[in-house]
N, C-alpha and C positions, 0 to 999 in steps of 0.2 A: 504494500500500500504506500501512498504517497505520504511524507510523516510532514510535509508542508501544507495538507491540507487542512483545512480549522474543523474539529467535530463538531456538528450538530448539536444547537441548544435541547433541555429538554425541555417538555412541555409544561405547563402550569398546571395541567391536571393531573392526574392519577390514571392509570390506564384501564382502572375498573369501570370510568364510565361518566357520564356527566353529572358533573355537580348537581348536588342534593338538597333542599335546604334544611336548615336549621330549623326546630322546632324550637317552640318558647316553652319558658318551664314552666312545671304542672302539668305540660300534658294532655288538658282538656280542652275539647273544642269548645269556643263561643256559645255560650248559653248552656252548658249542660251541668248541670250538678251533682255531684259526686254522692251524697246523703242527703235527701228532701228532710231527713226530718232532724237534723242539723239545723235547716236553715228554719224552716215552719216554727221549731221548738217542739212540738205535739210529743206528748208521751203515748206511745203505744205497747199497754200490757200485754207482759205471755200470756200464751194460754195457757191455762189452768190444766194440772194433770188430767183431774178426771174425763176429760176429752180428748188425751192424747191415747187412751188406753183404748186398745182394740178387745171386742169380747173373746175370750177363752177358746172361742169354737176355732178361732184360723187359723192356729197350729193344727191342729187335728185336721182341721180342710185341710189346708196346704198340704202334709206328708201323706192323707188320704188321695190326692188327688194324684200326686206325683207318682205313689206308689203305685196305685191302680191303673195308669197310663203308663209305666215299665214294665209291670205285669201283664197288662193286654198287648205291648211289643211283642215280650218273652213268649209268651203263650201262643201267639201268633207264628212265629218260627219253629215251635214246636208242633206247627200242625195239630193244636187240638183242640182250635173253637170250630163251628159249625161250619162247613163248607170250604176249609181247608186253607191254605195261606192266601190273606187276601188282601188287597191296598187298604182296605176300607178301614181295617182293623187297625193296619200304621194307624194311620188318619187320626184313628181316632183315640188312640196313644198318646201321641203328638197333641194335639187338642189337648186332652187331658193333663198333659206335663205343663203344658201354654197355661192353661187353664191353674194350676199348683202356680206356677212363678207370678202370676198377675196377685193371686191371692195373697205371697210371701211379700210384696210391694206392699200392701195394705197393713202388712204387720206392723204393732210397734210398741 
């Protein structure tokens, strides 16, 4: 190479890409509030236990549900409900497990 030639300035940017801007701090866009009741003041009470309690029965649903849609899989593979291995019986296995998890969301 020629050692009398002058190299090449480099650029003012970054080669990652065009400049970005700057965000202000805080974070938050124009007009939106981070805690409304910050600003309001308002006290809002917990709920009260006796409403957070689910009755006694959804455990029992739940592991009833779940178990008896595992069961009607199992059974089903073993060829020994009525009419021999059938979608229907997935189905409705599946269902029933669906049916256990929605229940198990309700618990608390």
């Amino acid at each position: 190479m020629l050692a009398w030639m002058p190299k090449p300035k480099a650029s003012s940017r970054s080669r990652r890409g065009p400049a970005r801007s700057k965000r202000k701090p805080g974070g938050a866009a124009r007009g939106v509030v981070r805690n409304p009741a910050a600003v309001s003041g308002r006290y809002t009470p917990p709920i009260p236990r006796e409403f957070k309690e689910s009755p006694k029965i959804i455990p029992y649903l739940m592991f009833g549900l779940l178990g008896l849609g595992m069961l009607i899989i199992v059974v089903n593979y073993m060829d020994v409900l009525p009419g021999g291995a059938n979608n229907w019986y997935l189905l409705g296995g599946l269902m029933l497990i669906t049916a256990g998890f929605i229940v198990a969301t309700k618990y608390r």
